[in-house]
C-alpha positions as CSV (number, residue, x, y, z in Angstrom):
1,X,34.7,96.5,191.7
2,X,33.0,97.2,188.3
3,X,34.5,96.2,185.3
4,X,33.0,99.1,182.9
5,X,34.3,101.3,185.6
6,X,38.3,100.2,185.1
7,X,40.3,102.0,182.9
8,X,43.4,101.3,180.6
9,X,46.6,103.7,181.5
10,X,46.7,104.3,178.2
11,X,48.5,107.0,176.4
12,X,46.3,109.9,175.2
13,X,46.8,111.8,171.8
14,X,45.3,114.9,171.8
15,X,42.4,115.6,169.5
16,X,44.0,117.7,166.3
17,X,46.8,115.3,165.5
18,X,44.0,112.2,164.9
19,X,43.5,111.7,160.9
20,X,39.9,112.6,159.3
21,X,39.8,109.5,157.4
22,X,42.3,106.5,157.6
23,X,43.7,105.3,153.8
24,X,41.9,102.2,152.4
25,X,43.5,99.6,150.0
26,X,42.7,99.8,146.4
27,X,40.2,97.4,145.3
28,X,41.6,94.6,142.9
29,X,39.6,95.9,139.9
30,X,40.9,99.7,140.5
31,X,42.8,99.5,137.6
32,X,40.5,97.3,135.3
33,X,38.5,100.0,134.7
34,X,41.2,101.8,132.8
35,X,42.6,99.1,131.5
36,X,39.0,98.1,129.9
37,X,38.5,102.0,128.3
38,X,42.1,101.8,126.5
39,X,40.6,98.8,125.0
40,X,37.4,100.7,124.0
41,X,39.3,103.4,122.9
42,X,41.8,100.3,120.6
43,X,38.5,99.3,119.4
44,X,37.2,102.3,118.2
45,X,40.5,103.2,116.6
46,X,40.4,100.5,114.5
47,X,36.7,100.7,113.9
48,X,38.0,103.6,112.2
49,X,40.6,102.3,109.9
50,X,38.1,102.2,107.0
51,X,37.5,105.7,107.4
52,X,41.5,106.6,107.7
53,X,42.5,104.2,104.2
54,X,40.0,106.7,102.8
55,X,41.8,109.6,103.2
56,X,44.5,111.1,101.2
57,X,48.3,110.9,102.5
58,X,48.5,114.4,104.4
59,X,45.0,113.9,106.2
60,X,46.0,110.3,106.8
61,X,49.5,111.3,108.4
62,X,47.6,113.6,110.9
63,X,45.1,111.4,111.9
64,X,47.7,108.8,112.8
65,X,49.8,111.4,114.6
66,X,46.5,111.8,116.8
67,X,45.8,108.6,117.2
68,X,48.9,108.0,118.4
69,X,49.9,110.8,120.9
70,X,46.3,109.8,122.7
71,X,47.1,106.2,122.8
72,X,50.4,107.2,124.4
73,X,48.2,109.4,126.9
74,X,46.3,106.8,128.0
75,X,48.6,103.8,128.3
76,X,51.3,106.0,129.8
77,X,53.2,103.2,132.8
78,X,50.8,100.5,131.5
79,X,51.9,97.1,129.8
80,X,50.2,98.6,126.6
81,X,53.0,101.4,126.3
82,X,54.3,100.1,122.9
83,X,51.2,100.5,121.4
84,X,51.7,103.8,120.2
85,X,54.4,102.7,118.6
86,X,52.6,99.7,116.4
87,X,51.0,102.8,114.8
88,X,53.8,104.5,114.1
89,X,55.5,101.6,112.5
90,X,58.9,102.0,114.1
91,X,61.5,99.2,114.6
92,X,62.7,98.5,117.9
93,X,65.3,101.5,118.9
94,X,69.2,99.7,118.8
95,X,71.3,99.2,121.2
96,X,73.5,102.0,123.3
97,X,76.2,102.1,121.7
98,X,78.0,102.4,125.4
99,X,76.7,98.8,126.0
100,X,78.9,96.7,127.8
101,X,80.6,94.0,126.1
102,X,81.2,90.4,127.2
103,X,81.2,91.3,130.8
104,X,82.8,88.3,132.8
105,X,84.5,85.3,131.4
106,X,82.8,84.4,128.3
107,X,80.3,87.1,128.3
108,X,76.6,86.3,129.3
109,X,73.4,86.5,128.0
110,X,72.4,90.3,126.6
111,X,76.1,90.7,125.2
112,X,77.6,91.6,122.0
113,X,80.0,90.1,120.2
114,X,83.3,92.3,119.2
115,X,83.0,94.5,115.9
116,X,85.9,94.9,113.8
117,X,86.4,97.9,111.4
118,X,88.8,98.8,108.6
119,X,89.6,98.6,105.2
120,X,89.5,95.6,103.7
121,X,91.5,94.4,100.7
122,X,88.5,93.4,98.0
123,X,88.9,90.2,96.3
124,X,90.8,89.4,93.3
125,X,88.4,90.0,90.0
126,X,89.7,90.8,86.5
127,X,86.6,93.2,86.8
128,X,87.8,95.7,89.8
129,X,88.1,98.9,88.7
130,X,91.5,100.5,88.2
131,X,93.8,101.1,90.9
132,X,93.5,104.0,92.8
133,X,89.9,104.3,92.3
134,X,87.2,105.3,94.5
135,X,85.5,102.3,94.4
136,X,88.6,100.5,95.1
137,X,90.0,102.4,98.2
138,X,86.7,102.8,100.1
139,X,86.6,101.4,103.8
140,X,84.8,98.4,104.3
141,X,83.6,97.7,108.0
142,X,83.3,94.2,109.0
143,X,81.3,92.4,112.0
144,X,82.5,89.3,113.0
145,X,79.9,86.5,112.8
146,X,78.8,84.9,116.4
147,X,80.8,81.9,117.8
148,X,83.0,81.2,120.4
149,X,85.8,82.9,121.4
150,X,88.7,82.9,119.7
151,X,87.5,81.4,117.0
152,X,89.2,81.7,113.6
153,X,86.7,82.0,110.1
154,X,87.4,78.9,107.8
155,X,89.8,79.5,105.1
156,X,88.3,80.2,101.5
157,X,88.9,77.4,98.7
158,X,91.5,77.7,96.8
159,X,91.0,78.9,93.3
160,X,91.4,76.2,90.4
161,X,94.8,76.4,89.1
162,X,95.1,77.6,85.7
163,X,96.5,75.5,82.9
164,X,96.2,76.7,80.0
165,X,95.3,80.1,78.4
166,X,92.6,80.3,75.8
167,X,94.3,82.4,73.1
168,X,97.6,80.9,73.5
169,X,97.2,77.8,73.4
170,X,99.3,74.5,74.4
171,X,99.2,73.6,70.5
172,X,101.4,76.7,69.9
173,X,104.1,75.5,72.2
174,X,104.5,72.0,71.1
175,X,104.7,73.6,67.6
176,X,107.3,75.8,68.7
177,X,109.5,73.2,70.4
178,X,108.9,71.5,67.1
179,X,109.8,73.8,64.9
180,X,113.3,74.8,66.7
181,X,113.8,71.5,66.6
182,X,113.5,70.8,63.3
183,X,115.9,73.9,62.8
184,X,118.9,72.1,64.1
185,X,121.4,70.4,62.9
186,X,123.6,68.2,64.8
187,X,127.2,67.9,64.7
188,X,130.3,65.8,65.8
189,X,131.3,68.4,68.2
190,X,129.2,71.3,68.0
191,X,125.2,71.5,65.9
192,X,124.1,74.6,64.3
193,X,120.8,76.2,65.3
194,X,119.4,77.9,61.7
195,X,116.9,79.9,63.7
196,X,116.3,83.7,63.7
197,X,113.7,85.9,64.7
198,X,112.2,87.1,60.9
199,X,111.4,83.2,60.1
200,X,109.7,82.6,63.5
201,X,108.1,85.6,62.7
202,X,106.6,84.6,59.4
203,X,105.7,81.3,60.6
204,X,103.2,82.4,63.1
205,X,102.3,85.5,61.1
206,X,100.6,83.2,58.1
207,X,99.6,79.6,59.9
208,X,99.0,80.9,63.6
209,X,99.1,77.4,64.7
210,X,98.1,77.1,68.6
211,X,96.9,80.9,68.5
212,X,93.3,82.4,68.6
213,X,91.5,85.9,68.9
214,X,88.4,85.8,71.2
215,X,88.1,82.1,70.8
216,X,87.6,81.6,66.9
217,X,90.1,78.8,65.2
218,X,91.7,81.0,62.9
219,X,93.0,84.2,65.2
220,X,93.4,88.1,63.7
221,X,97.1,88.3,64.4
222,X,97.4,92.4,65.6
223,X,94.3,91.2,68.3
224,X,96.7,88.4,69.6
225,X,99.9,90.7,69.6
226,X,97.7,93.3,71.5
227,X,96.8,90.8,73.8
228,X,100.0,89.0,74.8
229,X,102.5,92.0,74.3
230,X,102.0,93.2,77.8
231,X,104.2,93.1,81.0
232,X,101.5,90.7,82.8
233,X,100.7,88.4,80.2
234,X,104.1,88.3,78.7
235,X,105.5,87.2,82.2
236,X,101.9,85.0,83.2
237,X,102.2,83.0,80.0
238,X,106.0,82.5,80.3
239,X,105.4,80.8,83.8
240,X,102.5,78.8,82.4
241,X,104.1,77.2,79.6
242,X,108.2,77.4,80.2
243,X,108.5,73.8,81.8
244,X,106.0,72.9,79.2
245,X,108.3,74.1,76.2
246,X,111.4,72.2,77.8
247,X,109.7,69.1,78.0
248,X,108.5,69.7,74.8
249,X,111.6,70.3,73.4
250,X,113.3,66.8,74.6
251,X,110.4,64.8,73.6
252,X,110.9,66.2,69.9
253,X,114.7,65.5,70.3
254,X,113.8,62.0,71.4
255,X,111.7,61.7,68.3
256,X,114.7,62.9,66.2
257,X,116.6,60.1,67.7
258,X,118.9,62.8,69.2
259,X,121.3,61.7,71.6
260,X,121.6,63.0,75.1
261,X,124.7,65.3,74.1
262,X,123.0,66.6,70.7
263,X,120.0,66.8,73.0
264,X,122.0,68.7,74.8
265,X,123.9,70.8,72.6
266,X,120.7,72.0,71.1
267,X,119.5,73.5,74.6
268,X,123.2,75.4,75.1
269,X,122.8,76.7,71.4
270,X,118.7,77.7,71.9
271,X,120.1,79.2,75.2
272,X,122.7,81.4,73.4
273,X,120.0,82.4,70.8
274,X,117.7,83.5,73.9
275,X,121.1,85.8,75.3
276,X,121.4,87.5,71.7
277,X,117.4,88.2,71.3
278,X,116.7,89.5,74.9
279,X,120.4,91.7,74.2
280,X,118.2,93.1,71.2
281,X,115.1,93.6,72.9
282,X,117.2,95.5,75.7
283,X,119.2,97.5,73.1
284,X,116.3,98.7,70.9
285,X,114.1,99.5,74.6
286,X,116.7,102.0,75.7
287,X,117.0,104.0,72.2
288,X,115.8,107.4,73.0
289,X,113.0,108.3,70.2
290,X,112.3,105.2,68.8
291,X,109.5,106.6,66.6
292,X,111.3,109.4,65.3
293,X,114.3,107.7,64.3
294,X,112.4,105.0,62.3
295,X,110.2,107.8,61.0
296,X,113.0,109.5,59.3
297,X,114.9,106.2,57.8
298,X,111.4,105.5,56.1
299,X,111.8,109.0,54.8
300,X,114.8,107.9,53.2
301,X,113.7,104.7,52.4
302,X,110.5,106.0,50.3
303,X,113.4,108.2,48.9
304,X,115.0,105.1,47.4
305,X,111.9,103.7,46.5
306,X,110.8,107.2,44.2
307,X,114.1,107.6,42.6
308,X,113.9,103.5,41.8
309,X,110.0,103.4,40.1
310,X,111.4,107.2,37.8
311,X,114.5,104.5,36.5
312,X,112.1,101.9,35.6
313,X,109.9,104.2,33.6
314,X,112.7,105.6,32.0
315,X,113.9,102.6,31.3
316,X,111.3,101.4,30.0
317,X,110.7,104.5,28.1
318,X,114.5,103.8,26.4
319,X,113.8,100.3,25.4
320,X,110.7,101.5,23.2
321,X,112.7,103.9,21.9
322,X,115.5,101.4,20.9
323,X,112.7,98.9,19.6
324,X,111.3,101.4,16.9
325,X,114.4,103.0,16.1
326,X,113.6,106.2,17.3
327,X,115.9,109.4,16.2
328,X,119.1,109.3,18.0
329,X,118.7,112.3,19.9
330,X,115.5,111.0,21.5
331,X,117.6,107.9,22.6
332,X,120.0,110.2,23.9
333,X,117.8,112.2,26.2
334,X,116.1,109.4,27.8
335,X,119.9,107.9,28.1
336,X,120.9,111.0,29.8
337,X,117.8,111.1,32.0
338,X,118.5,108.0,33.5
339,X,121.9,108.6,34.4
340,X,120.9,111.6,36.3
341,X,118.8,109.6,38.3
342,X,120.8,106.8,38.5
343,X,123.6,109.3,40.5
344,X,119.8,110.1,42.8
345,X,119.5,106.4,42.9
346,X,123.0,105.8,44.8
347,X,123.0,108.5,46.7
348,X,119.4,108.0,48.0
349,X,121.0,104.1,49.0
350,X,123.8,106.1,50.8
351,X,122.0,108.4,53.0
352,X,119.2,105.2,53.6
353,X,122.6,103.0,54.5
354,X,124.0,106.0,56.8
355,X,121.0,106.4,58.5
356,X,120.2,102.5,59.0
357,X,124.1,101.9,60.4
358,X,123.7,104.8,62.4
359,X,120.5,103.7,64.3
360,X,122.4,100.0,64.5
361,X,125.1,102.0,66.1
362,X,122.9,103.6,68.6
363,X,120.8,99.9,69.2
364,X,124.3,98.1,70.3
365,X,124.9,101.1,72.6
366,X,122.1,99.8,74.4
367,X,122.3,95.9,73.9
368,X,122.3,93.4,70.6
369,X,126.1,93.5,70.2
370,X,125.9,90.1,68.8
371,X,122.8,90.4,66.5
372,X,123.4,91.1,62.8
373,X,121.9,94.8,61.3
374,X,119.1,93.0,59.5
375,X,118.2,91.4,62.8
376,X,118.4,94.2,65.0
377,X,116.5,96.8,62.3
378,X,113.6,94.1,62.3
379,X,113.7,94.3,65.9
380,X,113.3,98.0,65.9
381,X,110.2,98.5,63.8
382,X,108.6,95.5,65.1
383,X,108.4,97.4,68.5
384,X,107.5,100.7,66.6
385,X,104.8,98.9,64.9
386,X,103.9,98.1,68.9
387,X,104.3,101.7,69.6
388,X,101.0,101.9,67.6
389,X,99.1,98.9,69.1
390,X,100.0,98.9,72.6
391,X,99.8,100.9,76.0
392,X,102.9,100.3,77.4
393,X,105.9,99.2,74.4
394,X,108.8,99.9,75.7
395,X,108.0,97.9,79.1
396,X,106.9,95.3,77.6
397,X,109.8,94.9,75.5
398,X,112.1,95.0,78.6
399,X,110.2,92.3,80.1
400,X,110.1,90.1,77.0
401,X,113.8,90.5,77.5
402,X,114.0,89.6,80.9
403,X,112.0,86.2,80.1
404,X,114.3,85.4,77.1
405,X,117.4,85.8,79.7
406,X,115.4,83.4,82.0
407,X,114.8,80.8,79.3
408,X,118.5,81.0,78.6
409,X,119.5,80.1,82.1
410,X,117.1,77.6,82.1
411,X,117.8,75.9,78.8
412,X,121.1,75.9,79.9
413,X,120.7,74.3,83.5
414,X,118.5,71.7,81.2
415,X,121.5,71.6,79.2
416,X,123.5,70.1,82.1
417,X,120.9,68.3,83.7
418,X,117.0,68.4,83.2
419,X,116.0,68.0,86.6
420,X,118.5,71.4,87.6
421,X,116.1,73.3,85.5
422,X,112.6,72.1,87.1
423,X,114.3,72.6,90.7
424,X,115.3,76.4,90.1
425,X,112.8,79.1,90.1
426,X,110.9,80.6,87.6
427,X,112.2,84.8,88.3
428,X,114.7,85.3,91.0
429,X,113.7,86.9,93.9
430,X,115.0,89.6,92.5
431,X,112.7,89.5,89.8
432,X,113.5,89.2,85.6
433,X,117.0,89.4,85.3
């Protein structure tokens, strides 16, 4: 038998299902070719660039708009694809914001850390702007620096602690405590305390001891009053300098040689002092029309005042008359004159008296029961003269009260015992009594 005559029993596939031509692999350099004409094409493009920096803005914006939609033609699916966008100049597009965050425990690579928002209190700056403002209530959104999880920020350093203020001065108190100390007197039983509100005035309103006005050695005393006669500062300086005043006070008494119960005594009696001032204060803060009422005793005041300076001229006017031995009707008239205006004179002191013990009246209704009228009228104006000077008087007055009260207690805690004082605190929870 023949091998070339022995067949396979092969399957047979008929003639029309057979492919024309079978598929061939693509050569390894297929797509080098391409890959070498986008670098052409790169070439050429910046071949150009001398031409393009020529041109003016509009031109050059088109031509970079070309240049870029035909690299994007050409190295559309290639490695190259970003190329385009080196022309353009864009930054890389952010993230989704439906990215998933710290999937599994701890998170992984190609994860974001959370992102707190909210408003955020801004820091404490004498320079904010006022409360209320735009710039004050705006929302602030935070992101929360990288680190691990759970992790807290470190706390901010503490502020310095403040010691001393720069227009009020430590001098001032140790002057003070001196000065009330060199007012009393001790006694067998009881001292006296020659110390009033008028003489502490003048003291301070002439030698200004301890006291400056935007840091120059001699202060302008309205700039100082303007800047301590406020709520804050009244109440800040009081908490900066009240144990500093106590102590001050009993190291002046030891220098006195006072004895621990004249020492003593002259705390209860400075405390009793405080009681009647802040009463005062209170009484001459709750007066309804303050201005007005002072406003119309000085127009009975500058009554007295006219009808007095017409009885000195005439006065005057009759002694020359008496020296050259004028006529005696001449002497007469101007005799006459003045008793007419000495009946203007007294009634002029009784409608200034009426007014001044009715405004006294209407002051203890309020407070400064104890006080004297020359006290508590001195007390009046001075706050109308801060009517003049200052945004908020009548506030300010209250709370210059409520630290006088404080003092009180305190000097008379010291009064007991020094240490009951220290141990106490400054305002009551309550706040100023």
């Amino acid at each position: 038998m023949k091998m070339e005559n022995q067949r396979l029993n092969a399957p047979s596939f008929p003639q029309s299902s057979m492919p024309d031509k079978l598929p061939t692999p693509s050569s390894k350099t297929a797509g080098g070719g391409k890959l070498v004409s986008v670098t052409i094409a790169a070439l050429l493009l910046v071949g150009g660039a001398a031409f393009w920096l020529t041109r003016d803005g509009e031109t050059r914006d088109a031509l970079r708009e070309q240049a870029t939609a035909a690299l994007d033609s050409l190295t559309q699916d290639m490695p190259l694809a970003s190329l385009g966008d080196s022309l353009r100049g864009a930054r890389p597009a952010a993230p989704h914001a439906g990215y998933p965050q710290n999937r599994g425990a701890g998170g992984g690579a190609g994860t974001f850390g959370p992102v707190v928002q909210g408003a955020v209190a801004a820091p404490l700056d004498r320079s904010l702007p006022p409360e209320g403002s735009a710039a004050q209530t705006s929302p602030v959104v935070v992101v929360s620096p990288s680190g691990p999880a759970g992790a807290s920020p470190s706390p901010q350093a503490a502020p310095p602690r403040v010691t001393a203020d720069t227009t009020v001065r430590p001098d001032f108190i140790e002057d003070l405590a001196a000065y009330i100390v060199s007012r009393y007197s001790p006694g067998q039983r009881q001292g006296s305390l020659s110390l009033g509100i008028q003489g502490i005035n003048q003291r301070y309103g002439t030698k200004m001891t301890g006291l400056a006005d935007g840091g120059q050695s001699q202060g302008n005393r309205a700039g100082i009053l303007r800047y301590v006669f406020s709520p804050a500062m009244i109440q800040g300086l009081y908490g900066l300098y009240v144990d500093r005043f106590l102590e001050a006070l009993r190291e002046r008494s030891a220098g006195k040689f006072f004895t621990p119960e004249q020492t003593r005594q002259l705390f209860m009696a400075l405390a009793g002092r405080s009681v009647m001032l802040a009463g005062g204060l209170e009484g001459v803060a709750a007066l309804p029309d303050l201005g007005g009422r002072l406003k119309k005793l000085e127009q009975v005041s500058r009554n007295v005042v006219s009808v007095n300076s017409e009885i000195m001229q005439v006065v005057f006017e009759l002694d020359q008359l008496r020296e050259s031995q004028a006529p005696r009707g001449r002497i007469d008239g101007a005799q006459a004159r003045l008793d007419v205006l000495g009946a203007r004179y007294r009634k002029a002191l009784e409608e200034r008296g009426a007014a001044q013990r009715a405004l006294v009246a209407d002051i203890r209704k309020g407070g400064g029961q104890s006080l004297d009228d020359d006290t508590l009228l001195f007390l009046a104006h001075w706050v109308e003269r801060r009517l003049r000077d200052t945004p908020q008087p009548l506030i300010s007055t209250r709370s210059a009260a409520g630290v006088l009260r404080d003092l009180a207690r305190r000097c008379a805690q010291s009064g007991e015992s020094p240490a009951a004082a220290n141990a106490s605190p400054i305002f009551p929870s309550g706040g100023l009594p």
